[in-house]
RODO-2510 file (C-alpha; in nm, 4 decimals, decimal comma):
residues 316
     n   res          X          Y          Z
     1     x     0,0333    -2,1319     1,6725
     2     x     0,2691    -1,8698     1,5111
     3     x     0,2781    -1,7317     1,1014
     4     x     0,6535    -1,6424     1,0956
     5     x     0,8558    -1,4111     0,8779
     6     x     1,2571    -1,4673     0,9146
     7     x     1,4471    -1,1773     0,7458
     8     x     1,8079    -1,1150     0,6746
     9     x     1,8296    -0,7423     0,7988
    10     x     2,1745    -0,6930     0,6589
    11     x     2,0131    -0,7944     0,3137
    12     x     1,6969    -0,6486     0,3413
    13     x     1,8621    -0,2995     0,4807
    14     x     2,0746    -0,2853     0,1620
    15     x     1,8255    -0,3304    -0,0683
    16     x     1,5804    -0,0633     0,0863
    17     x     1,8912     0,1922     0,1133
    18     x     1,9848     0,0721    -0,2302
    19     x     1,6639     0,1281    -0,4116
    20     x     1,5586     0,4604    -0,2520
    21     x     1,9148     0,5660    -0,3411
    22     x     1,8495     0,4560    -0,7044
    23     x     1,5208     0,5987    -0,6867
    24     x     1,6766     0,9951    -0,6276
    25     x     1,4197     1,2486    -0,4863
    26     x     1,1123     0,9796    -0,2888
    27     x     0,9105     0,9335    -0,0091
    28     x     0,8645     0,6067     0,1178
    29     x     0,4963     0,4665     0,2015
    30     x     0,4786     0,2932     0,4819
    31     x     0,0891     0,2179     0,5242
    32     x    -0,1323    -0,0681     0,6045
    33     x     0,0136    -0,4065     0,7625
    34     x     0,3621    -0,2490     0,7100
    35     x     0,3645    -0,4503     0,4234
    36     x     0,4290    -0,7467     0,6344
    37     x     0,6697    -0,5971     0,8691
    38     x     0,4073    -0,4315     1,0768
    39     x     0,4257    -0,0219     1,0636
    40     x     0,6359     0,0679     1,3830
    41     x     0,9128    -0,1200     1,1769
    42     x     0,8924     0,0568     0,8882
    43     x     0,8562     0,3810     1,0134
    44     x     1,1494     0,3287     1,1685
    45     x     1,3861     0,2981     0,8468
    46     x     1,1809     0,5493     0,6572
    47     x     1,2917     0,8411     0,8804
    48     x     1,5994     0,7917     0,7354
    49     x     1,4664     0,8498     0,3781
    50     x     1,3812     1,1628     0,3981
    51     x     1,1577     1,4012     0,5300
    52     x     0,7885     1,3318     0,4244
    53     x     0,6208     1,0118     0,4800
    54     x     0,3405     0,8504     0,2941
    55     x     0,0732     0,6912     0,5288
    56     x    -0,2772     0,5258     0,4129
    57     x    -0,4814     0,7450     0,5847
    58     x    -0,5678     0,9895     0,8117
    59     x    -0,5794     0,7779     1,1415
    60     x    -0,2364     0,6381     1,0238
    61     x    -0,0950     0,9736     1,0302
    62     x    -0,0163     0,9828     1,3950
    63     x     0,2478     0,7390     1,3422
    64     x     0,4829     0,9786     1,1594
    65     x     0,7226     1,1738     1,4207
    66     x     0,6697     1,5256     1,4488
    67     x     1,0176     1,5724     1,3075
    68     x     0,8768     1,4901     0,9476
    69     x     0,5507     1,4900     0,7244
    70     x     0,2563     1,2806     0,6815
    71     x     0,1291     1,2749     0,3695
    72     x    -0,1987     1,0858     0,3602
    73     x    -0,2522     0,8753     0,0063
    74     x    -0,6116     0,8069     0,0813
    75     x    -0,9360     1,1253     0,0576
    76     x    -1,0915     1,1434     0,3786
    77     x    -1,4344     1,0359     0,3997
    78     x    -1,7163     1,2115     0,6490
    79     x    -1,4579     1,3371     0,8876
    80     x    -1,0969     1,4414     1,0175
    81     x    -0,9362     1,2107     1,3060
    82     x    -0,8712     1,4041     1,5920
    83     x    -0,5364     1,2112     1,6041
    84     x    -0,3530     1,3707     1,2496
    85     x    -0,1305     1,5843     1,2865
    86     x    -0,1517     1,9403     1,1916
    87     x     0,1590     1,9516     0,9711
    88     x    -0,0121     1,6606     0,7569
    89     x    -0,0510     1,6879     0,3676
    90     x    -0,4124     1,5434     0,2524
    91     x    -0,5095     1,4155    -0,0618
    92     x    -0,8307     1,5479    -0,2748
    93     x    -0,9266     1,4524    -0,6444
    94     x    -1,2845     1,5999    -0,5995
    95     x    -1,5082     1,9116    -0,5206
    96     x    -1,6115     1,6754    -0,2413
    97     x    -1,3289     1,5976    -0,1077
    98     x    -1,2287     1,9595    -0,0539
    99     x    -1,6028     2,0094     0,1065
   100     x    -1,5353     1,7499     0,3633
   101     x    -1,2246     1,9433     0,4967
   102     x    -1,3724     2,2548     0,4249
   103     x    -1,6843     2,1583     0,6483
   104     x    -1,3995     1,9901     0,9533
   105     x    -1,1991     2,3607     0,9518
   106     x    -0,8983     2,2423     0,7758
   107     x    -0,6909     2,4491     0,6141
   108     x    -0,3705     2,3068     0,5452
   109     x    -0,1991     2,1743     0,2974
   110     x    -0,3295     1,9118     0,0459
   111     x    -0,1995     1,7392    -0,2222
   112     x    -0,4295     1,7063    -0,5466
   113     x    -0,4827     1,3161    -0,7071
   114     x    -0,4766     1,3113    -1,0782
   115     x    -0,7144     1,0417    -1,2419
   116     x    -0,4943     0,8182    -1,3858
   117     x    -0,6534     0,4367    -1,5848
   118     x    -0,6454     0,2718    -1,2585
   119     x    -0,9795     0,4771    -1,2442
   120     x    -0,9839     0,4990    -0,8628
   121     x    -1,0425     0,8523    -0,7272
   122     x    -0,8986     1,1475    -0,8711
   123     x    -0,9392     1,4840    -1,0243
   124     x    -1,0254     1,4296    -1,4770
   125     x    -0,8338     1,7213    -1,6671
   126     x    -1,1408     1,9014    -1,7634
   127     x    -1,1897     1,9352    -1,3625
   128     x    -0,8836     2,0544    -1,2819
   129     x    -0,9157     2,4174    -1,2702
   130     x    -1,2111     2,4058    -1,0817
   131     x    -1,0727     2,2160    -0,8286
   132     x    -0,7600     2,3986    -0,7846
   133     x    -1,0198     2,7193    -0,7420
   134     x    -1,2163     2,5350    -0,4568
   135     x    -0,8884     2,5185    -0,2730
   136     x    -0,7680     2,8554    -0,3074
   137     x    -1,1385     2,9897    -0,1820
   138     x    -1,0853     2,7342     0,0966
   139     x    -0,7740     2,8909     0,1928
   140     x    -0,5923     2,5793     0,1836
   141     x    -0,2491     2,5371     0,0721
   142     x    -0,1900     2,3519    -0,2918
   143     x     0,1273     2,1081    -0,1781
   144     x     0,1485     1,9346    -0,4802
   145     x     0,0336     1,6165    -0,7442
   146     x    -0,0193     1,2695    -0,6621
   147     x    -0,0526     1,0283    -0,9656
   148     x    -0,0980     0,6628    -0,9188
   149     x    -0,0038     0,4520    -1,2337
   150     x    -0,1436     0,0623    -1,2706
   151     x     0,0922    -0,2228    -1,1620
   152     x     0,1032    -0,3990    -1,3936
   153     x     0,1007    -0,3103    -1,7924
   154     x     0,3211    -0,1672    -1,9931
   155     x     0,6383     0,0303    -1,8771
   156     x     0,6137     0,2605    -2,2164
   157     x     0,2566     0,3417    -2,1405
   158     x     0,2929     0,4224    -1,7936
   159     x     0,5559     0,6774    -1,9007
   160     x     0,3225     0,8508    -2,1978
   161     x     0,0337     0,8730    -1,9026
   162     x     0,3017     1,0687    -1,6954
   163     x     0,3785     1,2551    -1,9534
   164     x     0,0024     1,3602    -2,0847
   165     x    -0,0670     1,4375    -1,7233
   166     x     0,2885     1,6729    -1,6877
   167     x     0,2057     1,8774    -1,9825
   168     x    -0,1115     1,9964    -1,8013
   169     x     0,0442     2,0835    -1,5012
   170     x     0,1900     2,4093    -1,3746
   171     x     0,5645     2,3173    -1,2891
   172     x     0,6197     2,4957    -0,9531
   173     x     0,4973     2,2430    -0,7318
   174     x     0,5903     1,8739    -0,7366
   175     x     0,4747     1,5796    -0,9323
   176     x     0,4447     1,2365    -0,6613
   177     x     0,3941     0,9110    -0,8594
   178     x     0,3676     0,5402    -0,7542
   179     x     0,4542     0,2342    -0,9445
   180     x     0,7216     0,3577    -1,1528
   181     x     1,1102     0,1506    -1,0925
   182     x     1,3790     0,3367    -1,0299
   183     x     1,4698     0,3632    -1,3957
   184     x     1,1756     0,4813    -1,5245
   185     x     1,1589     0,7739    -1,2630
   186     x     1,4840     0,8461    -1,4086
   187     x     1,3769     0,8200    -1,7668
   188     x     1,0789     1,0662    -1,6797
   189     x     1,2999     1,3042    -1,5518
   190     x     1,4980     1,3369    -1,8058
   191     x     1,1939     1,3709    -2,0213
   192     x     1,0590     1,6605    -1,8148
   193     x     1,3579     1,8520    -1,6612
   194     x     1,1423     2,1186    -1,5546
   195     x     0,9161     1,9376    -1,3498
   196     x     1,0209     1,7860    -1,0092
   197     x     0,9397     1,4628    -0,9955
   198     x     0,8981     1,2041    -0,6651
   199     x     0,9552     0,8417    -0,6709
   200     x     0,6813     0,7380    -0,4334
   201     x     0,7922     0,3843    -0,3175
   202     x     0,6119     0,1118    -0,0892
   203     x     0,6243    -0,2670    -0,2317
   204     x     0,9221    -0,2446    -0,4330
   205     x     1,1294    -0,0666    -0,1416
   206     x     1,0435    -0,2715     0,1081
   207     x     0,9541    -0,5830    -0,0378
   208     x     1,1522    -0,5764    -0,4234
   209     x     1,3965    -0,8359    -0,3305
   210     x     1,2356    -1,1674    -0,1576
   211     x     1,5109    -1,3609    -0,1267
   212     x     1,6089    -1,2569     0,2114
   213     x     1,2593    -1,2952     0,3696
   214     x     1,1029    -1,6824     0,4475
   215     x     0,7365    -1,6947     0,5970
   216     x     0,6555    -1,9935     0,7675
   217     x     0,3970    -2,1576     0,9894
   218     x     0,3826    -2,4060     1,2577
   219     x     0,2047    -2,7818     1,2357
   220     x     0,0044    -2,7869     1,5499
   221     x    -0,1449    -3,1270     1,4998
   222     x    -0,2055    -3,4140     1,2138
   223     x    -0,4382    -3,6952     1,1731
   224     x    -0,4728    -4,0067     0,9968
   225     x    -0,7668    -4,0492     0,8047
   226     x    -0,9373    -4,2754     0,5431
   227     x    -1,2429    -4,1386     0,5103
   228     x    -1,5321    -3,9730     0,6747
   229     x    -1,5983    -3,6087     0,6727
   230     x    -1,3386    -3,3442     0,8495
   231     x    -1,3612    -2,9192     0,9295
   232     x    -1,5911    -2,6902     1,0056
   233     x    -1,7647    -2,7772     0,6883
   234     x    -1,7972    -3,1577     0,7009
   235     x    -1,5657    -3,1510     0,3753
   236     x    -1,5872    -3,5205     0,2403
   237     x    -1,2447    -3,6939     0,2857
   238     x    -1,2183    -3,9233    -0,0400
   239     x    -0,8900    -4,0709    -0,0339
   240     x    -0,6359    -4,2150     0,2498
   241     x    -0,3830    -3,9801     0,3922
   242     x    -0,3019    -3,7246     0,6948
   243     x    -0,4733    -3,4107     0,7855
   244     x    -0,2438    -3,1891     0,8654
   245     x    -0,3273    -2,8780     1,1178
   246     x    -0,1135    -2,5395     1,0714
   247     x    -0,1386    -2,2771     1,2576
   248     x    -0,2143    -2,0002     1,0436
   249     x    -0,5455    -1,8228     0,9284
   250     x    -0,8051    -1,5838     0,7805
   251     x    -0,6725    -1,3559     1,1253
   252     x    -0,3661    -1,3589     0,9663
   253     x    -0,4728    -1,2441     0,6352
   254     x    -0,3579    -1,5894     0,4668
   255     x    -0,6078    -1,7011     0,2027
   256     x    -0,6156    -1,9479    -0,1149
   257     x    -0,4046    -1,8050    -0,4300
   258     x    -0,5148    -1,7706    -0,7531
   259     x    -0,7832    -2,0130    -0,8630
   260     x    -0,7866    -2,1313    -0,4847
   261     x    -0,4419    -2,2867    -0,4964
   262     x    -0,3455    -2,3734    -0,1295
   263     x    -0,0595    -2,1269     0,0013
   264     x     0,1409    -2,3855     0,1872
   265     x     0,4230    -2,5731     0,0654
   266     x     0,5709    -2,8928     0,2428
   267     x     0,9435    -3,0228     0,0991
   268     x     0,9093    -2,8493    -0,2381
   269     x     0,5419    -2,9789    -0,2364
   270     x     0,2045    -2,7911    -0,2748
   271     x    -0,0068    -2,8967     0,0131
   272     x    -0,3901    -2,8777    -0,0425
   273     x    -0,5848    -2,7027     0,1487
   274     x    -0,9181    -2,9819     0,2633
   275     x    -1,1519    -2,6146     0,3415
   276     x    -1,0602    -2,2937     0,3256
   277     x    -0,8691    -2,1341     0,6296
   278     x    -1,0712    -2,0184     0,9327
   279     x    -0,9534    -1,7244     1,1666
   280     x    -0,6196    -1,8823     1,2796
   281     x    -0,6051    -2,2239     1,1780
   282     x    -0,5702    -2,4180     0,8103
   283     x    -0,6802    -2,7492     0,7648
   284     x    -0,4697    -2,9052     0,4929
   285     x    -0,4802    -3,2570     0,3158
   286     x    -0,1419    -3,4884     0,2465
   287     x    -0,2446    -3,8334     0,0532
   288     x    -0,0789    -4,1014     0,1811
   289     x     0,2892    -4,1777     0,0260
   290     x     0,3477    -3,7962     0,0155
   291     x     0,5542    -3,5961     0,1955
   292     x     0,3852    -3,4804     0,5458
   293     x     0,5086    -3,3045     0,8257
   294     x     0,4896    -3,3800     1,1770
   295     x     0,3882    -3,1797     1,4621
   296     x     0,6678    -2,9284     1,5305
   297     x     0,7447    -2,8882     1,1931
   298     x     0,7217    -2,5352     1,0385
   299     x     0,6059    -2,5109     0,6311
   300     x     0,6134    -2,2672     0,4096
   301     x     0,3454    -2,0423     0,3683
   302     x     0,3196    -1,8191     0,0036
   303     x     0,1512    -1,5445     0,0584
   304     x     0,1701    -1,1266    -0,0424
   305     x     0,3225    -0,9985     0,2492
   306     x     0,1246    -0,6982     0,1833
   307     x    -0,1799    -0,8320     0,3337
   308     x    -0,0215    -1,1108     0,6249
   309     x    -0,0069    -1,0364     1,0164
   310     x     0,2747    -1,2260     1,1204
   311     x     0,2697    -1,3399     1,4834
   312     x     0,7044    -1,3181     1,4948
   313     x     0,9221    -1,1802     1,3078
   314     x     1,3360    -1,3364     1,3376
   315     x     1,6154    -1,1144     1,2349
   316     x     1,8753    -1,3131     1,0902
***
């Protein structure tokens, strides 16, 4: 049973040298899954990128070389990893936050989160001075701003947030911010010459061009049936056709799409799922007359690769 991504590495290396290129002054993320890739891979490329390195959090810090710097995009909770490095940058957008590495000993460098309308965590405006304060007094070292703009919305809004946010801001430290394309960045600096600004990419450098990545998964069995009941949940089987077994899973971080569409696709077809995928294994339904595959065959599998655990993945 194997969920595969193929890749065209000549393609896919262009486009990530191409976009960080595009993007100027950045620091690629590489956090999580690996966005698909797995994190070893990534890490890989994004030495190449620069010298900082964007991680998730703290216990993902260790995976940066010593050669360059982590910076960690998530606050730390009740404690500091004995695994992160020393020359890490973490993130606070509270009082709290700075307690909790004031309370583990650290004093090195952070970098402060703005509040921006995604509304996660983050530091409001009328906080800010107070916060900058509590790091001084903590003898900590002020590395710079982190703002993280929605995905989706409006390109023209995301810019006047930037903006609002960059006219409160001291300029002699560095402004990071996510979810801006290459062309805004660019549009922002020229807006705010003063104020360095850092592309902070992770989906759209590693993952902004598709067309040279396929994920697939393997048919490990399929069944007849014309009724009866079928799956772990004795899911009522109302019409003739196949049940076909693939070998992909919850474990693999494939799930139903939006409005529980089934992710798997079978000669340009949208298989349906019969239950919802268990740990490694999907139990789909083809009505008879369709298209089905047979064991041995591989189908296509739509997923985000930013939550997927492939089992392979096939240079091309």
């Amino acid at each position: 049973m194997t969920l595969k991504l193929t890749v065209q590495r000549q393609a896919w290396l262009d486009h990530v040298r191409s976009t960080a290129d595009a993007a100027g002054q950045m620091v690629p993320v590489v956090k999580g899954n690996g966005y698909g890739f797995g994190r070893p891979i990534l890490i890989e490329q994004a030495v190449a990128l620069g010298h900082e390195i964007a991680v998730g959090t703290a216990y993902e810090a260790r995976d940066v070389p010593p050669t360059h710097t982590p910076i960690v995009l998530t606050p730390l909770g009740s404690d500091v990893p004995s695994t992160l490095p020393s020359n890490s940058v973490l993130t606070v957008g509270s009082i709290e936050h700075v307690a909790t590495l004031r309370n583990a000993g650290w004093t090195g460098r952070v970098m402060i989160k703005l509040l921006s309308s995604v509304k996660r965590y983050g530091v409001s405006p009328e906080q800010l001075d107070e916060l900058t304060r509590c790091i001084a007094d903590a003898h900590m070292q002020h590395y710079g701003w982190s703002l993280h703009l929605p995905l989706d919305g409006d390109t023209t809004q995301h810019l006047a947030e930037a903006s609002h946010w960059i006219a409160q801001l001291p300029q002699h430290l560095p402004l990071h911010v996510s979810h801006l394309s290459p062309d805004s960045i660019s549009a922002l600096r020229a807006a705010h010459p003063t104020q360095t600004i850092v592309a902070r990419l992770g989906t759209t450098l590693w993952l902004g061009d598709k067309s040279n990545m396929h994920l697939a998964a393997d048919v490990l069995a399929v069944h007849h049936v014309s009724g009866g009941t079928a799956g772990y949940r004795n899911t009522a089987i109302t019409a003739e056709g196949s049940i076909v077994v693939v070998g992909a899973g919850t474990a693999h971080g494939v799930m139903p799409l939006a409005h529980n569409a089934s992710p798997f696709h079978f000669g340009r077809q949208r298989i349906q799922l019969l239950e919802p995928s268990h740990m490694h294994t999907s139990m789909l339904f083809v009505p008879s007359g369709n298209p089905c595959p047979a064991v041995g065959d591989v189908i296509d599998v739509q997923q985000p690769l930013t939550r997927v655990f492939v089992d392979t993945i096939t240079w091309s």
